[in-house]
C-alpha positions as CSV (number, residue, x, y, z in Angstrom):
1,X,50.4,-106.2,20.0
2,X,50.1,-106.4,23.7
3,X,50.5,-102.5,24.2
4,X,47.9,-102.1,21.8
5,X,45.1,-103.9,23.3
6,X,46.1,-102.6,26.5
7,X,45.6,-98.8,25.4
8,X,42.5,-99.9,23.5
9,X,41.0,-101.7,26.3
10,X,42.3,-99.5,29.1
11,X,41.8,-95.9,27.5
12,X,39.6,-96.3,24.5
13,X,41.9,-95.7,21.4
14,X,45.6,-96.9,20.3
15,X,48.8,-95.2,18.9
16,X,51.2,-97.3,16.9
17,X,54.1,-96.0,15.6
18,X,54.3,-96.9,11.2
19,X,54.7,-100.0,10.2
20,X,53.0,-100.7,6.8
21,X,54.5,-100.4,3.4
22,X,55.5,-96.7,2.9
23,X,55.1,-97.1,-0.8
24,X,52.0,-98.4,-0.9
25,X,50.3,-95.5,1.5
26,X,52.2,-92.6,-0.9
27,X,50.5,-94.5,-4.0
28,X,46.8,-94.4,-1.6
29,X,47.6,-90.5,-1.4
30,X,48.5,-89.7,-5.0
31,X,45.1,-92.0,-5.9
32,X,43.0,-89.6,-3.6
33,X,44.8,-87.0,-5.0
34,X,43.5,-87.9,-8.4
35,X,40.3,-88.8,-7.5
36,X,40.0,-85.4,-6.3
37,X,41.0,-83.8,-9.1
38,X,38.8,-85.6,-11.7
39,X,35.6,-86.0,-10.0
40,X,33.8,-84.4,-12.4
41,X,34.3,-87.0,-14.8
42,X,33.7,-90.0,-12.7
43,X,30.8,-92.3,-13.4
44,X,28.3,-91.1,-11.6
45,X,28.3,-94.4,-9.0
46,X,31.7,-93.6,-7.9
47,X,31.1,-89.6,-8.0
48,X,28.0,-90.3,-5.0
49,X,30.5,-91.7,-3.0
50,X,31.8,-88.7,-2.6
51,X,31.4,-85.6,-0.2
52,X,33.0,-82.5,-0.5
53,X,33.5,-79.6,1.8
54,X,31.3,-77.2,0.1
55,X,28.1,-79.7,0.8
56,X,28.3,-79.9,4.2
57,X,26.4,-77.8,6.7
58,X,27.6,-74.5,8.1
59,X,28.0,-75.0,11.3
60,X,30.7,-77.7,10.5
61,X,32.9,-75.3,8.2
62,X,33.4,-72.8,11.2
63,X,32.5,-69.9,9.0
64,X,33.8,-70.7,6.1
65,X,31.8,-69.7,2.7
66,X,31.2,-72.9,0.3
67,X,32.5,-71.2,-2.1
68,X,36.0,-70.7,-0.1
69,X,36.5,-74.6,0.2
70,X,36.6,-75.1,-3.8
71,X,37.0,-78.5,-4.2
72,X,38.0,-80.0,-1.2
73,X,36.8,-83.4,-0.1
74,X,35.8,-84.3,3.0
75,X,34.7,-87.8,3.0
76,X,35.5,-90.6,0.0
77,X,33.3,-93.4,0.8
78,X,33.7,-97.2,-0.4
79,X,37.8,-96.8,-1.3
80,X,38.1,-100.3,-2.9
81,X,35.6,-98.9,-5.8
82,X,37.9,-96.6,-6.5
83,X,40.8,-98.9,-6.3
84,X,42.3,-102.3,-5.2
85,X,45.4,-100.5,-3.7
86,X,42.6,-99.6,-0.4
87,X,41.7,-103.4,-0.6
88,X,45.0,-104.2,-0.2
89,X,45.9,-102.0,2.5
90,X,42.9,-103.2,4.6
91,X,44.5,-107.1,4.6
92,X,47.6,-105.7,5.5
93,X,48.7,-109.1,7.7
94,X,49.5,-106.1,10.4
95,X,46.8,-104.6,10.4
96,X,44.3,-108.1,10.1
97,X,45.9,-109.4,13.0
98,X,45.4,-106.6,15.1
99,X,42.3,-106.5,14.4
100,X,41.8,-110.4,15.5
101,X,43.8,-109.6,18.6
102,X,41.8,-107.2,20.1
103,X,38.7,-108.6,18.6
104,X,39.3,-111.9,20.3
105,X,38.7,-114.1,17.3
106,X,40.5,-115.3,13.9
107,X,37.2,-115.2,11.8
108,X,36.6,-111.6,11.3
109,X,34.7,-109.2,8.5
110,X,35.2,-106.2,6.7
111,X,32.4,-104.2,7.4
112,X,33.3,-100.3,5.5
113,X,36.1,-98.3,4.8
114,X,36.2,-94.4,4.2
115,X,39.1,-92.1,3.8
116,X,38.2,-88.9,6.2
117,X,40.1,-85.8,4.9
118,X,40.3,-82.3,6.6
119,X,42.0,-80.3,3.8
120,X,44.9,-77.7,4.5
121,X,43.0,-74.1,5.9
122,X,39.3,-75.5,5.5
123,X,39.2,-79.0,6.4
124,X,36.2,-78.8,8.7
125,X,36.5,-80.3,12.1
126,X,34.5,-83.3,13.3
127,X,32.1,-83.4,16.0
128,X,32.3,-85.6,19.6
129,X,30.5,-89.1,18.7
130,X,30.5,-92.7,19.3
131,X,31.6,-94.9,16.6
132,X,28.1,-97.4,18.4
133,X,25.9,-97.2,17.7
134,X,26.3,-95.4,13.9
135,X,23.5,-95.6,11.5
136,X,25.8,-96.8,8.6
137,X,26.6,-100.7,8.9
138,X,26.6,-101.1,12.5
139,X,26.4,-104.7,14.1
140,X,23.8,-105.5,17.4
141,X,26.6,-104.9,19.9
142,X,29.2,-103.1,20.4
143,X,31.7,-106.1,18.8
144,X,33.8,-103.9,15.7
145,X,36.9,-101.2,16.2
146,X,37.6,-99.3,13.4
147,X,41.5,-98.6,12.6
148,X,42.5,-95.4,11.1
149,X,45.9,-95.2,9.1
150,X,46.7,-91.5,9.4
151,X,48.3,-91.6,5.5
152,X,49.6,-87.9,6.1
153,X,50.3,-87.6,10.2
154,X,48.3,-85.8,12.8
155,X,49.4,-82.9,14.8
156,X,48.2,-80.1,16.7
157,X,47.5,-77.8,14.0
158,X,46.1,-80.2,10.9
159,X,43.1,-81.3,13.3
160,X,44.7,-84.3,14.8
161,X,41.8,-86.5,16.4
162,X,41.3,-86.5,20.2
163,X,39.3,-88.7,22.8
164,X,38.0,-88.3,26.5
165,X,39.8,-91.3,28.0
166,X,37.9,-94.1,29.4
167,X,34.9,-93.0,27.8
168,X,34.3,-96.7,26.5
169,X,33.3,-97.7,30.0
170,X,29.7,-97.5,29.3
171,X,27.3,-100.3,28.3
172,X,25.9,-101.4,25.0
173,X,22.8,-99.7,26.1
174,X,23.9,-96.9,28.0
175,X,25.4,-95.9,24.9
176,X,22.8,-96.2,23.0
177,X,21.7,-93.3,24.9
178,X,24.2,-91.5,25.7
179,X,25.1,-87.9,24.5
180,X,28.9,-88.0,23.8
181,X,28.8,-83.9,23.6
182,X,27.9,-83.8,27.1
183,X,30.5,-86.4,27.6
184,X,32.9,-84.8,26.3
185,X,32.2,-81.7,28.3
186,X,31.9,-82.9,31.7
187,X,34.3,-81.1,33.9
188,X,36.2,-84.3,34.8
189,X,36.7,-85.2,31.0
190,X,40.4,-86.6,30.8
191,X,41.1,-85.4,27.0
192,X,44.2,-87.4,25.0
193,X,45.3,-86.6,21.1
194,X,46.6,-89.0,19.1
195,X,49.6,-87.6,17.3
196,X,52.3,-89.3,14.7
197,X,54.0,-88.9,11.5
198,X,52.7,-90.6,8.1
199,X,52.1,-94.1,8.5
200,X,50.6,-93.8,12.4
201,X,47.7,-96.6,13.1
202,X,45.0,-95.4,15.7
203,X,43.0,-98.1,16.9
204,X,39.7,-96.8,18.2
205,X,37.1,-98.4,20.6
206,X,33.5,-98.6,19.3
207,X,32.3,-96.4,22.7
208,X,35.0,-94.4,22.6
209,X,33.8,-90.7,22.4
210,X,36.1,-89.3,19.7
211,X,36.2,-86.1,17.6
212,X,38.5,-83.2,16.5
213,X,39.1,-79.3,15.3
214,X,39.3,-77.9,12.3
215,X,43.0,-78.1,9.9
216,X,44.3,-74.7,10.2
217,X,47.8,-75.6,8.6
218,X,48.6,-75.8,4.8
219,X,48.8,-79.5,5.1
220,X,46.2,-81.8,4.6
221,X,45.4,-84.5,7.2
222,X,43.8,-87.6,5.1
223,X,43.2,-90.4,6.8
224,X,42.5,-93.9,5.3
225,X,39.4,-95.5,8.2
226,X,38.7,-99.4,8.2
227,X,36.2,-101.1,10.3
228,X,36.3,-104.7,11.4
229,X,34.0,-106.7,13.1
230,X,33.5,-110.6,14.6
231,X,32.4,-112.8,12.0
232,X,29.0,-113.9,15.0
233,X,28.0,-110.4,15.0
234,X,27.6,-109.1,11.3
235,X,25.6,-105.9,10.7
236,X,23.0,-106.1,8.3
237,X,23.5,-104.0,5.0
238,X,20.3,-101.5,4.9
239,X,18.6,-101.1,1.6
240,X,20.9,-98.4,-0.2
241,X,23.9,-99.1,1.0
242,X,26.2,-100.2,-1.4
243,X,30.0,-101.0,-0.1
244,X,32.0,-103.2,-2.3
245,X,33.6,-105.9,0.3
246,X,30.6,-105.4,3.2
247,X,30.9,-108.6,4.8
248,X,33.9,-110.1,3.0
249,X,36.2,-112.2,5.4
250,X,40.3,-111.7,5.1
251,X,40.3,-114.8,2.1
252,X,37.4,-113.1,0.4
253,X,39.0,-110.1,-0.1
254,X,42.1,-111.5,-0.6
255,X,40.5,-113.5,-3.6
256,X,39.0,-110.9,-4.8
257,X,42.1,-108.5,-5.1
258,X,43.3,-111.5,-7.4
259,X,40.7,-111.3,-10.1
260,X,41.5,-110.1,-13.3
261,X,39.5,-107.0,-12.7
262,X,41.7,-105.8,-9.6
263,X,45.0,-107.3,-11.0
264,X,44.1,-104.3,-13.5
C-alpha cells in the first residue's frame, strides 16, 4: 500500500503485481468474450454501450480499413449492465482500499467503469491525454484516480500503456489547459511503461498524461478501467449519461450486487 501511493504521488501512475481472484478475472474475460460475440442480438441499451473498432476515426486505426477490424471492440462501456461479475470486481476489498488510501478518505464513490480493449493485429492505439479534466463524469477538481486491472497483461508488443513521469505536477487549472500532446513531446519527457502479466493493477493519477501504441501481437490486451472518487467532490451526471452504479458508495453497490436481480 505504501509503495503504491508513493509511485502514484511521486510519478503519476502505479504497478502492482496480481492480487485479485484469478477466477473471477478469467470469468470477466470469457463474459467480454461473449458479449462480443453476440452483439448483434443485444437489446439495443446494452448494444449503445458499445464501440467497436470499425466506428472509430481513421487516424486512430493507423491505416487500417474498417472493414479489416471485423468485429473487434474497442470500448464496452457501463460493465455492471452487462454483468454483476464487473460490480463485484470493482469492491474488490483490495482494490477499495486502495482506492481510500491514496484518496485520503474512507467515504468514496464509484463514478464509471469501462473495459478498454486493443484487439490482437488492429487494436488501435490510444492518444496522449489527461484523465482531468474528461468530459464524461468528471468531478470540479482533480480528487478521483481511476484503476485499471490489465485482465490479459501488458507488454511491449500488445500496446502496453505508457506515461511521461511527473506529468501530474500541474495545477487543477493549468490542466485545464494544458496540451498533453505537446507534453508528451517535450524533449525532456521522462517516458515509463507499465508492464505485467494477467491480473497487474495500474493505478493512474487524474493529471497524469497517459496513452499508448497500437497491439501488433495476436493477443489481445483487455483491460477492465474503474474510477473512484471522494464522496465531497461528486461529478454531476450530464443529461444522457446513463452508468448503472454512478455515484454508488462501497455498501451501495455491495447491496445492490445482493438483489435478486444480480444474484441471477
Amino acid at each position: 500500500m505504501e509503495d503504491a501511493a508513493r509511485d502514484f504521488h511521486g510519478q503519476g501512475f502505479a504497478v502492482l503485481p496480481p492480487f485479485l481472484d484469478p477466477i473471477l478475472l478469467h470469468a470477466a474475460t470469457e463474459r467480454i468474450e461473449a458479449i462480443r460475440r453476440t452483439a448483434p442480438t443485444l437489446p439495443e441499451p446494452l448494444r449503445r454501450r458499445l464501440i467497436f473498432e470499425r466506428e472509430l476515426p481513421a487516424a486512430k486505426r493507423q491505416g487500417i480499413a474498417p472493414e479489416a477490424t471485423g468485429d473487434a471492440l474497442f470500448l464496452l462501456g457501463d460493465p455492471p449492465a452487462f454483468d454483476p461479475l464487473f460490480a463485484a470486481l470493482a469492491v474488490d476489498p483490495g482494490l477499495v482500499e486502495l482506492a481510500r488510501h491514496l484518496l485520503g478518505t474512507r467515504e468514496i464513490r464509484y463514478h464509471f467503469g469501462n473495459v478498454t480493449m486493443k484487439s490482437a493485429r488492429v487494436g488501435s492505439g490510444i492518444s496522449w491525454h489527461r484523465d482531468f479534466p474528461n468530459q464524461y463524469l468528471c468531478p470540479q477538481s482533480s480528487s478521483f484516480l481511476r484503476l485499471m486491472v490489465c485482465l490479459d497483461g501488458m507488454d511491449a508488443e500488445n500496446g502496453a500503456t505508457r506515461f511521461v513521469v511527473d506529468s501530474h505536477r500541474i495545477s487543477d487549472g493549468n490542466a485545464r489547459t494544458a496540451v498533453a500532446t505537446r507534453e508528451a513531446e517535450a524533449p525532456a519527457a521522462r517516458m515509463a511503461t507499465a508492464y505485467g502479466p494477467p491480473g497487474t493493477v495500474v493505478i493512474i493519477h487524474p493529471k497524469s498524461v497517459h496513452g499508448g501504441p497500437p497491439n501488433t501481437s495476436p493477443r489481445p490486451r483487455r483491460n477492465l478501467v474503474i474510477q473512484w472518487g471522494r464522496a465531497d467532490d461528486s461529478p454531476e451526471i450530464p443529461e444522457g449519461i446513463d452508468e448503472t452504479l454512478a455515484g454508488f458508495s462501497v455498501a451501495e453497490i455491495e447491496a445492490w450486487l445482493k438483489r435478486p436481480a444480480a444474484a441471477s
